[in-house]
N, CA, C and O atoms as a GROMACS GRO file, in nm:
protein
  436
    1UNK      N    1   0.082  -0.119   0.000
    1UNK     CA    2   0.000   0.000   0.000
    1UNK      C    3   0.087   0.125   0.000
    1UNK      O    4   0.068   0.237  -0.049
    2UNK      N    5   0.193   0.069   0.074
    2UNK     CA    6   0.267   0.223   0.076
    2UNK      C    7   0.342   0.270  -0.069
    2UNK      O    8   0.364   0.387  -0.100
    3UNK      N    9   0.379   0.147  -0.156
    3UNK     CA   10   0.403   0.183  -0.258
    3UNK      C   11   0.307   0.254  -0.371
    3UNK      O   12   0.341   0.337  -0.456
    4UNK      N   13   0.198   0.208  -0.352
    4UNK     CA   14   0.103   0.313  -0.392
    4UNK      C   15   0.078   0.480  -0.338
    4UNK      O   16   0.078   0.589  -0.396
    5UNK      N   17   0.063   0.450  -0.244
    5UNK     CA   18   0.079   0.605  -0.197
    5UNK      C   19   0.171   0.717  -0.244
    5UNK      O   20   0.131   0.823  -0.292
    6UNK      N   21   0.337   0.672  -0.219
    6UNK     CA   22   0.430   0.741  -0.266
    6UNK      C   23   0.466   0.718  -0.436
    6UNK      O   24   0.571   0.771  -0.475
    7UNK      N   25   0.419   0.674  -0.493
    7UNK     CA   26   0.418   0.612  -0.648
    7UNK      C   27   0.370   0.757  -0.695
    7UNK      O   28   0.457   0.782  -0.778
    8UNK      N   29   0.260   0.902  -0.694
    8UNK     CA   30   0.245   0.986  -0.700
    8UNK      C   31   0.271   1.129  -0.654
    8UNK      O   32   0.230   1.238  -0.694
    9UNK      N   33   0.359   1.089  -0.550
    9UNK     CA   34   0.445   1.228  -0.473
    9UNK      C   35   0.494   1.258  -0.610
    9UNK      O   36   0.513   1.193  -0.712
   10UNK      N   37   0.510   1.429  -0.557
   10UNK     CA   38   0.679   1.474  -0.657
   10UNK      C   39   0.750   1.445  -0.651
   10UNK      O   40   0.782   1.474  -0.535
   11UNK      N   41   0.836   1.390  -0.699
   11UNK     CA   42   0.998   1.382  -0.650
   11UNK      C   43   1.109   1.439  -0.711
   11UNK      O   44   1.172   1.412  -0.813
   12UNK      N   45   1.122   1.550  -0.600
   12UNK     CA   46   1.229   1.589  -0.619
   12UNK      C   47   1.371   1.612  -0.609
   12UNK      O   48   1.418   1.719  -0.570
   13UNK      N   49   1.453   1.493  -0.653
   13UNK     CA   50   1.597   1.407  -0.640
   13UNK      C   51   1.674   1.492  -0.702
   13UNK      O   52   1.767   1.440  -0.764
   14UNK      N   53   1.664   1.627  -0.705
   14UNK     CA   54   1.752   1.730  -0.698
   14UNK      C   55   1.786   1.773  -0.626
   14UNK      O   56   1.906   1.799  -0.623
   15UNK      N   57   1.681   1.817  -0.494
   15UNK     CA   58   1.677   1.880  -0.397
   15UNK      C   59   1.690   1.786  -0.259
   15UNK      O   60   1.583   1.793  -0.199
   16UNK      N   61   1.767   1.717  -0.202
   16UNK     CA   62   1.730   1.660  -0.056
   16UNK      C   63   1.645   1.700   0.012
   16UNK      O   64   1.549   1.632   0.048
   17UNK      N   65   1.661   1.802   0.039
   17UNK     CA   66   1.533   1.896   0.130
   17UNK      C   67   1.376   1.893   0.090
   17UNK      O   68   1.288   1.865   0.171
   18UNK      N   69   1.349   1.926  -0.054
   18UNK     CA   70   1.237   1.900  -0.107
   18UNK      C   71   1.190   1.759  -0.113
   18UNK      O   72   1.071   1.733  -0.090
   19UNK      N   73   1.278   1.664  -0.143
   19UNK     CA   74   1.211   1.508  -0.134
   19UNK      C   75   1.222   1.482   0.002
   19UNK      O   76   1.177   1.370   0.027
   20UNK      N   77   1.243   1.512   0.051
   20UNK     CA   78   1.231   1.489   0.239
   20UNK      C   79   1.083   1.536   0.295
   20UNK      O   80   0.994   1.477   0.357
   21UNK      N   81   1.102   1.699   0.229
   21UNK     CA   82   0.926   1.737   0.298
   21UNK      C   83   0.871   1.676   0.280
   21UNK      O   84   0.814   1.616   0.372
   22UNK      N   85   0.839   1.633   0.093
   22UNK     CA   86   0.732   1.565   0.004
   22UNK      C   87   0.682   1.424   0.084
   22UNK      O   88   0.564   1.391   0.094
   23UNK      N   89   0.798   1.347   0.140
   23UNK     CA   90   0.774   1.253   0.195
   23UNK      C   91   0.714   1.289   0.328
   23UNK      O   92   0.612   1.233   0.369
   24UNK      N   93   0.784   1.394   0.404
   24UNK     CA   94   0.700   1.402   0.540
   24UNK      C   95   0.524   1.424   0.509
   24UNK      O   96   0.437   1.363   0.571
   25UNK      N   97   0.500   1.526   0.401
   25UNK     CA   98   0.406   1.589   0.358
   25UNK      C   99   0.309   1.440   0.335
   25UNK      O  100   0.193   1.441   0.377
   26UNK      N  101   0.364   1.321   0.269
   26UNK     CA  102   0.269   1.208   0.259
   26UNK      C  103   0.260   1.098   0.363
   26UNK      O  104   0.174   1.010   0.359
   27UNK      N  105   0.353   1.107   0.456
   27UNK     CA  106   0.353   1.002   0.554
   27UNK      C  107   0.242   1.094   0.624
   27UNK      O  108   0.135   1.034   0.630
   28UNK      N  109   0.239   1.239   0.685
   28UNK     CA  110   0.129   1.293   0.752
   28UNK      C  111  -0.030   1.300   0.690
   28UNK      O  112  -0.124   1.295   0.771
   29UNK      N  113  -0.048   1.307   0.592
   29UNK     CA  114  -0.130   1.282   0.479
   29UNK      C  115  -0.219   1.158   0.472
   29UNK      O  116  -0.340   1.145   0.455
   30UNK      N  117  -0.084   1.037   0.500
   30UNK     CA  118  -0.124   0.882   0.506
   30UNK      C  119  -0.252   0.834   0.647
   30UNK      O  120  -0.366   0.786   0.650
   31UNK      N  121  -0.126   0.896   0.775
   31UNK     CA  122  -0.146   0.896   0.865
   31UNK      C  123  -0.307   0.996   0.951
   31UNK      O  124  -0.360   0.954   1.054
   32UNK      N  125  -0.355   1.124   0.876
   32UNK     CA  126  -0.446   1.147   0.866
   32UNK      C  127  -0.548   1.072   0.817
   32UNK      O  128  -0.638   1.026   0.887
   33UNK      N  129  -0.537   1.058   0.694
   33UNK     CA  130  -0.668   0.961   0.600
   33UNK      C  131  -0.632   0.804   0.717
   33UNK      O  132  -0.740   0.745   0.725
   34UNK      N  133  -0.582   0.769   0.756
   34UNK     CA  134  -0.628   0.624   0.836
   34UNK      C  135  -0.665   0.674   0.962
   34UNK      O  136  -0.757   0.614   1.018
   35UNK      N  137  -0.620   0.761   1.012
   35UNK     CA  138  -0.718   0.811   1.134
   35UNK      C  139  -0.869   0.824   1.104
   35UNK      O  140  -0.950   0.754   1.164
   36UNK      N  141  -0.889   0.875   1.051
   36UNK     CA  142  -1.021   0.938   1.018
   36UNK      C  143  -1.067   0.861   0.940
   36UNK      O  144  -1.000   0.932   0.865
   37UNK      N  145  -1.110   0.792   0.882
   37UNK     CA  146  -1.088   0.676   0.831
   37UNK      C  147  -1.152   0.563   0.927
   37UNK      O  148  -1.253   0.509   0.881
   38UNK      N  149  -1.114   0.528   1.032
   38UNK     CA  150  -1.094   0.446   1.146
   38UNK      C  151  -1.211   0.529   1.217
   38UNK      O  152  -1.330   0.500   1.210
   39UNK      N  153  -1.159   0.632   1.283
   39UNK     CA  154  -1.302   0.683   1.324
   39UNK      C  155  -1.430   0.721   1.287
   39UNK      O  156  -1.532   0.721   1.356
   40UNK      N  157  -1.416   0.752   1.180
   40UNK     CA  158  -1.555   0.735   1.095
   40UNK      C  159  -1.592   0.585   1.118
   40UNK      O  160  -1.703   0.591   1.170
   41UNK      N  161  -1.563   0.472   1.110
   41UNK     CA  162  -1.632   0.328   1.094
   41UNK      C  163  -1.655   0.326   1.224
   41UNK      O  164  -1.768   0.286   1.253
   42UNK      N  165  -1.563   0.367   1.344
   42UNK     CA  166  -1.588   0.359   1.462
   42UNK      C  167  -1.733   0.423   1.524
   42UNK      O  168  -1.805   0.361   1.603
   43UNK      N  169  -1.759   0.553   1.475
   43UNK     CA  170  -1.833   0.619   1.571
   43UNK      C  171  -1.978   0.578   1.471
   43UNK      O  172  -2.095   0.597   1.507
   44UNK      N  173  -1.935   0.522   1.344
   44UNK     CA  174  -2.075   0.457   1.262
   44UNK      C  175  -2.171   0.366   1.360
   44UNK      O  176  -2.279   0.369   1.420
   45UNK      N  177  -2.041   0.269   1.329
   45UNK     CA  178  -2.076   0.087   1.362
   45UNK      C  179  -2.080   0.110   1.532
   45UNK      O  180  -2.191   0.094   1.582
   46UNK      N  181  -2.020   0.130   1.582
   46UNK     CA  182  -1.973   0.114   1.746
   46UNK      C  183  -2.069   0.206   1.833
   46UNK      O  184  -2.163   0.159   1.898
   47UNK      N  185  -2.045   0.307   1.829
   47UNK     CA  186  -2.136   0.418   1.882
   47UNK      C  187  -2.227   0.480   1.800
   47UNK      O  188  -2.241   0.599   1.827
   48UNK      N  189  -2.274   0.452   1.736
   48UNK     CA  190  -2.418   0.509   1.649
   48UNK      C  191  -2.416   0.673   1.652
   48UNK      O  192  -2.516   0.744   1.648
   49UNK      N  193  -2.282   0.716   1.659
   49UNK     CA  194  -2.287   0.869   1.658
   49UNK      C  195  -2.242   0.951   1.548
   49UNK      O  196  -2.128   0.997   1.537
   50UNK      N  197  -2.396   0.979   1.414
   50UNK     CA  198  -2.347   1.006   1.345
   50UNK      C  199  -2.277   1.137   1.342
   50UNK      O  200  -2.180   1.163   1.271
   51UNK      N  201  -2.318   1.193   1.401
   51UNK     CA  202  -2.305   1.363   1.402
   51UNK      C  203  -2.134   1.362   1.418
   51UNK      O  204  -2.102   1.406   1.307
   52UNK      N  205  -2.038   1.343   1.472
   52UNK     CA  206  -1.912   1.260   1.535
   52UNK      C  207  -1.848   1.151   1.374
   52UNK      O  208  -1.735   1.135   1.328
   53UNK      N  209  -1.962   1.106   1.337
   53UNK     CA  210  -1.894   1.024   1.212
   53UNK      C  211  -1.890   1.131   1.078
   53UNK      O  212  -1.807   1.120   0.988
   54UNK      N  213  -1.993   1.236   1.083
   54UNK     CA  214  -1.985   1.335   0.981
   54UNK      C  215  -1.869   1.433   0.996
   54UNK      O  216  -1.828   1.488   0.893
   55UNK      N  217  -1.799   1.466   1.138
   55UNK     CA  218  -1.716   1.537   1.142
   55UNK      C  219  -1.597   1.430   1.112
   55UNK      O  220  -1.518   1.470   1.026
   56UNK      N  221  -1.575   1.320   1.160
   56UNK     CA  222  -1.452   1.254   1.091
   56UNK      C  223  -1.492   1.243   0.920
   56UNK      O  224  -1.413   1.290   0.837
   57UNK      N  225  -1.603   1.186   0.884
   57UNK     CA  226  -1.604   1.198   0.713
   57UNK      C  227  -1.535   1.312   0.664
   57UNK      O  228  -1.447   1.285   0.582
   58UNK      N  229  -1.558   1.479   0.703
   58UNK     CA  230  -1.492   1.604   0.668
   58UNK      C  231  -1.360   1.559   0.686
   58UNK      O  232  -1.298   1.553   0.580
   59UNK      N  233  -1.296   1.524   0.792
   59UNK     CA  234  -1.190   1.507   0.805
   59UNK      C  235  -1.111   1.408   0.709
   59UNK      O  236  -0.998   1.434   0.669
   60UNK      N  237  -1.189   1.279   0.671
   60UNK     CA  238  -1.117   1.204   0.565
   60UNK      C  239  -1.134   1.267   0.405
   60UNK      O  240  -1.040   1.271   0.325
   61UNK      N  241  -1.252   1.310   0.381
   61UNK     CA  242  -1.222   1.385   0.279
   61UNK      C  243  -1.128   1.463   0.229
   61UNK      O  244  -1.055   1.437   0.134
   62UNK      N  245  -1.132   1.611   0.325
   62UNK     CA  246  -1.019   1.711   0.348
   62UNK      C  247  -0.799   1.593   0.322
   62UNK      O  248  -0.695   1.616   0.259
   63UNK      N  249  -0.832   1.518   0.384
   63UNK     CA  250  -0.701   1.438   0.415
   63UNK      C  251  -0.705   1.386   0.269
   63UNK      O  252  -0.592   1.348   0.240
   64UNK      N  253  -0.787   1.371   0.171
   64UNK     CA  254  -0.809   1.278   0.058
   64UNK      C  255  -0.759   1.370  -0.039
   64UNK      O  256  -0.678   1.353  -0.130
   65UNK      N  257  -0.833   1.488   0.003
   65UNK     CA  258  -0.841   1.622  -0.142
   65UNK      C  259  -0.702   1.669  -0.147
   65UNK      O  260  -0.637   1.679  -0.251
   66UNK      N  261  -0.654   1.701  -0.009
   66UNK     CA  262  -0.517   1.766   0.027
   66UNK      C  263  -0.400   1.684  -0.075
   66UNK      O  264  -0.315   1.731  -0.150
   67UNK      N  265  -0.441   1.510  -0.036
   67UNK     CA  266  -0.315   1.452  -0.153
   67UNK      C  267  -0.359   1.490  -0.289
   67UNK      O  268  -0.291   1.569  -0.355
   68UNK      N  269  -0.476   1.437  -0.338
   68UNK     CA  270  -0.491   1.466  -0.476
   68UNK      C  271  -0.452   1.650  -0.485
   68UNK      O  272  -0.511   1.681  -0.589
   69UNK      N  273  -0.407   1.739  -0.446
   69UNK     CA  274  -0.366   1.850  -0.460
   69UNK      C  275  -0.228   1.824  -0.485
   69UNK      O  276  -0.178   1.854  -0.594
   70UNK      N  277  -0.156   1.766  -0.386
   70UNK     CA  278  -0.019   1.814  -0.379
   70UNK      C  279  -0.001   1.686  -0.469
   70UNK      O  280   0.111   1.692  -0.519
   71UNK      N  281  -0.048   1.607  -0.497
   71UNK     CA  282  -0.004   1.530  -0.637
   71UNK      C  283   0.002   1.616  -0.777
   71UNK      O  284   0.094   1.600  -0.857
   72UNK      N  285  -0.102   1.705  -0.797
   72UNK     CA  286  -0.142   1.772  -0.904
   72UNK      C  287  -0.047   1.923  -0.871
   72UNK      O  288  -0.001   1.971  -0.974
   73UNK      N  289  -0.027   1.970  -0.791
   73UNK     CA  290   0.034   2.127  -0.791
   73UNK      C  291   0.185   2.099  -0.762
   73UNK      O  292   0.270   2.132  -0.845
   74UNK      N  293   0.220   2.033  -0.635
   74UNK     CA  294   0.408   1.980  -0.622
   74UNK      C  295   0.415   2.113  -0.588
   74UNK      O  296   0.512   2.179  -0.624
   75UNK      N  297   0.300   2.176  -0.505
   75UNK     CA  298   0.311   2.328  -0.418
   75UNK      C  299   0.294   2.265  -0.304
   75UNK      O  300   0.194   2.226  -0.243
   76UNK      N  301   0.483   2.259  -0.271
   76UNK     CA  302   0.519   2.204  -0.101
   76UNK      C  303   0.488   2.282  -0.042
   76UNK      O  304   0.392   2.246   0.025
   77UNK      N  305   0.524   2.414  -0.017
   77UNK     CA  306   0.499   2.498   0.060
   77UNK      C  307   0.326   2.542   0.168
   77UNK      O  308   0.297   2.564   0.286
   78UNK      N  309   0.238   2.532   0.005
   78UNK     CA  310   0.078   2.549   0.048
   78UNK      C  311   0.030   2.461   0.105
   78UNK      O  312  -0.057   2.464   0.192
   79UNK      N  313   0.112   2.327   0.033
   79UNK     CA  314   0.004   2.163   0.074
   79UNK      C  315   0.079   2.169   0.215
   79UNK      O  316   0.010   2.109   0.297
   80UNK      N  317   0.169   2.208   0.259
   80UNK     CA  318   0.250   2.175   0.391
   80UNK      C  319   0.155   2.264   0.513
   80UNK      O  320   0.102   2.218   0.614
   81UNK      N  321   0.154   2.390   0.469
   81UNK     CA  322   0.059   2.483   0.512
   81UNK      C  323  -0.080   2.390   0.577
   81UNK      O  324  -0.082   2.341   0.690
   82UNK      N  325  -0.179   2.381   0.485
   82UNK     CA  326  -0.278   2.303   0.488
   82UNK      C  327  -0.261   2.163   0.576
   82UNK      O  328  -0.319   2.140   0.682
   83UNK      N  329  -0.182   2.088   0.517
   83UNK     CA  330  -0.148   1.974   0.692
   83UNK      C  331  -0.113   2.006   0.812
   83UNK      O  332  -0.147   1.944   0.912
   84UNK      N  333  -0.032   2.118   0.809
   84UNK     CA  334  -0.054   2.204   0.940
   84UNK      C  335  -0.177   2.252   1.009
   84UNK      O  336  -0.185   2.253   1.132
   85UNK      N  337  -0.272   2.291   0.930
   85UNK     CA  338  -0.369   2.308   0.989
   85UNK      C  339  -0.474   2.216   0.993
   85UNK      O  340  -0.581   2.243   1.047
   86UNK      N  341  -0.452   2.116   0.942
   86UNK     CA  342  -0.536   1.988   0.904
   86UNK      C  343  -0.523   1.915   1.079
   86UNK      O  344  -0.604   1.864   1.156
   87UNK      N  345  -0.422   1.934   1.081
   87UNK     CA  346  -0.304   1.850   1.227
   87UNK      C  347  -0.396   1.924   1.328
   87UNK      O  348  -0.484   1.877   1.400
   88UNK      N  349  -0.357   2.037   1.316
   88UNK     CA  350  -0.415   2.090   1.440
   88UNK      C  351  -0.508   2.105   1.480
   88UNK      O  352  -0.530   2.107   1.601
   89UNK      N  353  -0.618   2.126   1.364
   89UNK     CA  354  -0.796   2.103   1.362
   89UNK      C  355  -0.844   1.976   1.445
   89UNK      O  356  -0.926   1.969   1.536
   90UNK      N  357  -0.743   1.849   1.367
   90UNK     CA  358  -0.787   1.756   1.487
   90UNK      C  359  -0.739   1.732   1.572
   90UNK      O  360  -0.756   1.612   1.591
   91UNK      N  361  -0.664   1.787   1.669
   91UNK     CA  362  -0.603   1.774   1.758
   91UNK      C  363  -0.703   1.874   1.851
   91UNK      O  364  -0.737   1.850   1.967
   92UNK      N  365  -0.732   1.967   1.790
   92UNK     CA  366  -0.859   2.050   1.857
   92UNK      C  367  -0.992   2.034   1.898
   92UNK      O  368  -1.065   2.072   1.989
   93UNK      N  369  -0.999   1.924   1.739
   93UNK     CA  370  -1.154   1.868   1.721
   93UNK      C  371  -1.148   1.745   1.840
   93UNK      O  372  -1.254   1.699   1.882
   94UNK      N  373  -1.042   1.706   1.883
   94UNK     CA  374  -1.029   1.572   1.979
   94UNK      C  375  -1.036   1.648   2.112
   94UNK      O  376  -1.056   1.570   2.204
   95UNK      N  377  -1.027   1.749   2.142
   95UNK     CA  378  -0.951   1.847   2.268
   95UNK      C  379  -1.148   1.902   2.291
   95UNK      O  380  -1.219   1.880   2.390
   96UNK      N  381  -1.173   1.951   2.204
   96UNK     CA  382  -1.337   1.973   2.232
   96UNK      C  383  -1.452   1.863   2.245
   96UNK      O  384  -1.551   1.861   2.318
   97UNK      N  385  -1.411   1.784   2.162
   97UNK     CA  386  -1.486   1.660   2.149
   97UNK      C  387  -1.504   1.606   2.280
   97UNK      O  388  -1.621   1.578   2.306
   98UNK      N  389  -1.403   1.580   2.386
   98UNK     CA  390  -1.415   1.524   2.477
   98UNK      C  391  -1.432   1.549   2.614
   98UNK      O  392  -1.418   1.470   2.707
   99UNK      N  393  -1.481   1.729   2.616
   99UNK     CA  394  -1.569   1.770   2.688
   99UNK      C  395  -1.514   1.711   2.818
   99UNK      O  396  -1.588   1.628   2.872
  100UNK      N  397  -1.400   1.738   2.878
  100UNK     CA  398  -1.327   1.736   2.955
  100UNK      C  399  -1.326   1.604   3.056
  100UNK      O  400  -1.287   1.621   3.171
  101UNK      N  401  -1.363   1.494   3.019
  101UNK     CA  402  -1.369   1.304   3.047
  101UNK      C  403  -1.236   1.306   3.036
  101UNK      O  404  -1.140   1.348   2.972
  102UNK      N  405  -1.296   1.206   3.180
  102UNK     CA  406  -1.157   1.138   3.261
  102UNK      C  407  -1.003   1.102   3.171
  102UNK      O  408  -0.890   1.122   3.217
  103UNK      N  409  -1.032   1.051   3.047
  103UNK     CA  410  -0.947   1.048   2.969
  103UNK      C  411  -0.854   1.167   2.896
  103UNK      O  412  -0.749   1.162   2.833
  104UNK      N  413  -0.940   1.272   2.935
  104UNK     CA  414  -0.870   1.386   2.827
  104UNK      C  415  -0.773   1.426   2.898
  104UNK      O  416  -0.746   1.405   3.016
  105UNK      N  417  -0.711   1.499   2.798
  105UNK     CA  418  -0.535   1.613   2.892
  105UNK      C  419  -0.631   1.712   2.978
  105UNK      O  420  -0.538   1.793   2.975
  106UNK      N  421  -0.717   1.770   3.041
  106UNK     CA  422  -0.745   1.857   3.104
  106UNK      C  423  -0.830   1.749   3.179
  106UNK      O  424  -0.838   1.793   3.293
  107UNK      N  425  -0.889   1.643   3.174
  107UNK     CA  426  -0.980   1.591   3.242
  107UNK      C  427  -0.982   1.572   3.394
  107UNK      O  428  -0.879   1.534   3.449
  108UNK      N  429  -1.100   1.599   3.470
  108UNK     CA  430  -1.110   1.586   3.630
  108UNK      C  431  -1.048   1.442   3.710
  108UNK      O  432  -1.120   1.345   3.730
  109UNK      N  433  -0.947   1.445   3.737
  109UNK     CA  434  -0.912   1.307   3.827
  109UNK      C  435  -0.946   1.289   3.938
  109UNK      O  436  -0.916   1.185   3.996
   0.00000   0.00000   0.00000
């Protein structure tokens, strides 16, 4: 699978630096779309919470569109941009989501 994935990066074997991002840019990319991905089937099948499965669907989409971009533009800079904020959305969307339970980083012990 992974050879599929990276089979459409840019590559740019001129630059070290540039084929380094490109790759960080798709391992984070990868690693988004199977998150979300995962939680979408989760909060489907498991917890019947669609509202929770529609916000991970946005999220696998967004993670889907972002590669087919930086496959088509090889604009490291913007697509890098955009996983940055992709990252942090859910890291936010997980930080609100959980409404401060025992499990969370702020949660009541």
């Amino acid at each position: 699978m992974l050879k599929y994935w990276y089979k459409n990066i840019p590559a740019h074997h001129n630059s070290p630096e540039l084929f380094w991002r490109s790759r960080l840019i798709a391992h984070s990319l990868l690693i988004c779309t199977v998150y979300f991905f995962v939680l979408t089937v989760i909060n489907i099948f498991k917890f019947n919470s669609y509202e929770l499965a529609l916000l991970d669907a946005v999220g696998l989409t967004l993670s889907i569109l972002l590669y087919v971009w930086f496959i088509k533009s090889s604009k490291i800079k913007a697509v890098s941009w955009a996983v940055v904020l992709l990252i942090n959305s859910l890291i936010l969307t997980f930080i609100i989501s959980i409404n401060g339970a025992a499990y969370s980083l702020f949660g009541q012990h």
